[in-house]
C-alpha positions as CSV (number, residue, x, y, z in Angstrom):
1,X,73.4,13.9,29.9
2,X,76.2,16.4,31.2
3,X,76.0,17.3,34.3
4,X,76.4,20.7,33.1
5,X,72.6,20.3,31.1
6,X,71.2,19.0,34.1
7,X,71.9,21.2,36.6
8,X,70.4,23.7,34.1
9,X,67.4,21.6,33.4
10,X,66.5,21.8,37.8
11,X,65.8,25.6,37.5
12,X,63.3,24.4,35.1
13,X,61.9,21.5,37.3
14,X,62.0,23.4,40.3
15,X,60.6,26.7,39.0
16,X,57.9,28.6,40.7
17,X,57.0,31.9,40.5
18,X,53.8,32.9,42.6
19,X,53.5,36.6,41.4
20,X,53.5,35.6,37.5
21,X,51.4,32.5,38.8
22,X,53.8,30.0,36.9
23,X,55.1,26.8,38.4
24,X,57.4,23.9,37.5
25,X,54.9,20.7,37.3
26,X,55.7,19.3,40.9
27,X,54.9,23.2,42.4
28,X,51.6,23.7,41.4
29,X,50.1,24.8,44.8
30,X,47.8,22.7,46.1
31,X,45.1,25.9,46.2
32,X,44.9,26.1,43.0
33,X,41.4,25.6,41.7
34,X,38.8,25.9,39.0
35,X,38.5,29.6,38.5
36,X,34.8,31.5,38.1
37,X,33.3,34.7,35.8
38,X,35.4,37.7,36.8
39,X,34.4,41.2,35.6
40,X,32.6,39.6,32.7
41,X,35.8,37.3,31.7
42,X,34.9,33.4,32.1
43,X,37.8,31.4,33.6
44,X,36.1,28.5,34.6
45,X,37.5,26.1,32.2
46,X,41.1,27.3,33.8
47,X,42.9,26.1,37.0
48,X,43.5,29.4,39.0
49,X,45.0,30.7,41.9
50,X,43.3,34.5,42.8
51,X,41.5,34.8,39.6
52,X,44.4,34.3,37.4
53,X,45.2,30.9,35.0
54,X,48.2,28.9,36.6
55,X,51.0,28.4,33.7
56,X,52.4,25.0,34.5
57,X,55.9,24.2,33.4
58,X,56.4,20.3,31.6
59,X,59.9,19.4,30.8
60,X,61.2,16.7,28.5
61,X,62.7,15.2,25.2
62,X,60.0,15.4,22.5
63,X,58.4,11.9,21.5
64,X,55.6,13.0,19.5
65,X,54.8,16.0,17.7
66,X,52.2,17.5,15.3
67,X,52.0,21.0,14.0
68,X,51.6,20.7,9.8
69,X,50.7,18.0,7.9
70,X,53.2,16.0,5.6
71,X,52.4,18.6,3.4
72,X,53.4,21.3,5.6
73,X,50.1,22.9,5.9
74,X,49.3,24.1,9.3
75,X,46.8,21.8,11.5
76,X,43.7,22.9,12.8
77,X,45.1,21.5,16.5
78,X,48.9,20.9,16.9
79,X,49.9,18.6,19.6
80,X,53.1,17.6,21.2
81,X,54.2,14.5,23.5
82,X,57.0,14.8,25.9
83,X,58.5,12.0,28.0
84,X,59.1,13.5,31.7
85,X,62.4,14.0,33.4
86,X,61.9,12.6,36.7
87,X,59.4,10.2,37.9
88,X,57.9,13.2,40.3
89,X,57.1,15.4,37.9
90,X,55.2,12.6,35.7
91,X,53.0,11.4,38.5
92,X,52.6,15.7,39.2
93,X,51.6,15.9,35.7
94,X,49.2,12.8,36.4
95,X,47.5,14.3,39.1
96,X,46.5,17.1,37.6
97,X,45.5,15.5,34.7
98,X,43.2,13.6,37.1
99,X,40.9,16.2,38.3
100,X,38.0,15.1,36.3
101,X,34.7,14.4,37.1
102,X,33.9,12.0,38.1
103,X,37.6,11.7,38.8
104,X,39.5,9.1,37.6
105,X,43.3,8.4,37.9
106,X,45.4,9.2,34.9
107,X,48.7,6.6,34.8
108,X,50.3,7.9,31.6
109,X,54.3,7.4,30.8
110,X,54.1,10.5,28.6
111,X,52.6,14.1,28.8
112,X,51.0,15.4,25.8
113,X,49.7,19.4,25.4
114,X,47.5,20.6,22.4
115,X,46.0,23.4,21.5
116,X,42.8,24.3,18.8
117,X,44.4,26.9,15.9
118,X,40.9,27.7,14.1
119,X,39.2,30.6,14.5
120,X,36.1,32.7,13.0
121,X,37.1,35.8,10.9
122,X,34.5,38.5,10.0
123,X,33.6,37.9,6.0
124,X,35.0,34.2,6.1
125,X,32.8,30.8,5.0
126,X,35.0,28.7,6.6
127,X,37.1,29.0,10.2
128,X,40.7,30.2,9.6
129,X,43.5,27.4,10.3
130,X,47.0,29.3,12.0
131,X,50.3,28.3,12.6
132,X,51.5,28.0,15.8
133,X,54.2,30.1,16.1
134,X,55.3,30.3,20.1
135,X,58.4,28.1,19.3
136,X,61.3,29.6,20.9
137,X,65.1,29.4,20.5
138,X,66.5,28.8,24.1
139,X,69.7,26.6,23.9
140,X,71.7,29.3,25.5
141,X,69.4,31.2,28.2
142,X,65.7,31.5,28.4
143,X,64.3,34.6,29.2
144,X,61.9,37.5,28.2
145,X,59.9,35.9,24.4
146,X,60.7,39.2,22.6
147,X,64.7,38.6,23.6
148,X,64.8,34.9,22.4
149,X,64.8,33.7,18.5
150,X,61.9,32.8,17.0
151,X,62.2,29.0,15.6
152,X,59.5,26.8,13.5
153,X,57.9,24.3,14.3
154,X,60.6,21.6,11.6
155,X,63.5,23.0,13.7
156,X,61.9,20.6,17.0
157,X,63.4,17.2,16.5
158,X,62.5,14.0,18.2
159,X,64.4,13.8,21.6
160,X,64.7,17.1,21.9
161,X,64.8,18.5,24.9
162,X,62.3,21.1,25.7
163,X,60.2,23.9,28.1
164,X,56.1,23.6,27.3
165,X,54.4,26.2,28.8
166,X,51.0,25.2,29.3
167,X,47.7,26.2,31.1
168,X,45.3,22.8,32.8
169,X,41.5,23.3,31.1
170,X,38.5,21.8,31.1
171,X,36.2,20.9,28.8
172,X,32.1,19.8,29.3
173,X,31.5,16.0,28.3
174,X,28.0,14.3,29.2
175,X,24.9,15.6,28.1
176,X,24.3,18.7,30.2
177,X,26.7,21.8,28.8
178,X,24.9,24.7,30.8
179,X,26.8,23.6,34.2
180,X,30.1,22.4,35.1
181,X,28.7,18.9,36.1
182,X,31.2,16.5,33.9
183,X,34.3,17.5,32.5
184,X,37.6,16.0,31.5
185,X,41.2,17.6,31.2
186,X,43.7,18.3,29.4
187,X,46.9,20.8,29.2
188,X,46.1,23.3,26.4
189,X,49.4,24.4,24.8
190,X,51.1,28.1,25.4
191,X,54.4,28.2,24.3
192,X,57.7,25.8,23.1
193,X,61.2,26.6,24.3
194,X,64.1,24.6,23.0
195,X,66.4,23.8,25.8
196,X,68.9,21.1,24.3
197,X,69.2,19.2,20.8
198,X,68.7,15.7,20.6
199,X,72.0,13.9,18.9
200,X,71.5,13.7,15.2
201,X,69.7,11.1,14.2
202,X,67.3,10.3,16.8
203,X,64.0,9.2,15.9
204,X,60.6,8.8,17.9
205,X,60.1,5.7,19.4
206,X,55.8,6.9,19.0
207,X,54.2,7.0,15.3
208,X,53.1,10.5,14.5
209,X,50.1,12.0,16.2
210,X,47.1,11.0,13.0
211,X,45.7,13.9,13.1
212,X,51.0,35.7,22.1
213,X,52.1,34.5,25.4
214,X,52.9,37.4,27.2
215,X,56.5,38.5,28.4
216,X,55.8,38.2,32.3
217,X,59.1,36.0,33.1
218,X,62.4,38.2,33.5
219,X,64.1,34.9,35.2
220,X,66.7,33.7,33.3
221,X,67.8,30.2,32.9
């Protein structure tokens, strides 16, 4: 890598940004917790610092990736893996991936983020399947969404390098569902950013998977 790219690619590992609540992985304070019902909007399922989701920033060439079908028909979740940068920010991304309960330690060597694209419109039989569409163009600076090209999803290519902007969540396993007693975790996806192209050619060393963020960031990078 060029040293150029890399000392490009710290701003994103070393990111934080406490009045848009968004880290870099290895900066998510350790105060952030499970948030509660505010003014009639549940955020318990989010990690939160004052009320608000925490955006983590993940990092990393693409290894995986899943948003249409061989087909190209959209998926009803889309999924991408990432292998980490440094070995910090993987076992960062581990520990937060281990705040289960009961916990249990999460010793992963990739990060993966999905996110459910089904939803129930008014007159419909069936739940409607969208594309994900937060794939973003930023080779040459990353900034404000609406001021970077929109790309889709064929333009990511294994090894790619790229920005995931995701939010930790929890979700209810066991069998009571009325109280947060058992729950595992998992980063729900937000947004893509493309910060460097792979060299032509390279391929994933995984099989593939089987089956509107807001504007708040004025940093560039």
């Amino acid at each position: 890598m060029a040293p150029a790219t890399w000392q490009r690619l710290l701003g994103f590992l070393n990111f934080k940004d406490e009045k848009t609540n968004r880290f870099a992985v290895a900066n998510v304070p350790s105060r952030a917790t499970w948030g509660r019902k505010v003014d009639g909007v549940d955020l318990s399922r989010f990690l939160c610092i004052e009320d608000k989701p925490v955006i983590v920033w993940l990092a990393g060439p693409i290894v995986s990736k899943w948003f249409c079908n061989r087909l190209g028909q959209p998926q009803d979740r889309v999924k991408i893996g990432i292998s980490m940068l440094r070995d910090e920010d993987l076992a960062a991304a581990n520990g937060l991936l281990s705040r289960t309960m009961p916990a249990h330690i999460r010793a992963g060597n990739n990060v993966y983020a999905s996110k459910l694209m089904t939803e129930w419109a008014r007159g419909e039989p069936h739940p409607v399947i969208s594309s994900f569409d937060q794939i973003y163009d930023a080779t040459s600076s990353f900034e404000r969404k609406s001021k970077m090209r929109k790309l889709h999803a064929y333009q990511l290519g294994m090894g790619d390098i790229v920005l995931l902007e995701v939010a930790l969540t929890r979700y209810k396993t066991g069998s009571i569902k009325y109280v947060w007693k058992e729950w595992n975790v998992a980063f729900e996806l937000r947004s893509v950013s493309l910060l460097a192209e792979a060299p032509v050619g390279t391929v994933s060393a995984e099989p593939l998977f089987p089956d509107n963020e807001a504007d708040e960031v004025d940093t560039v990078l």
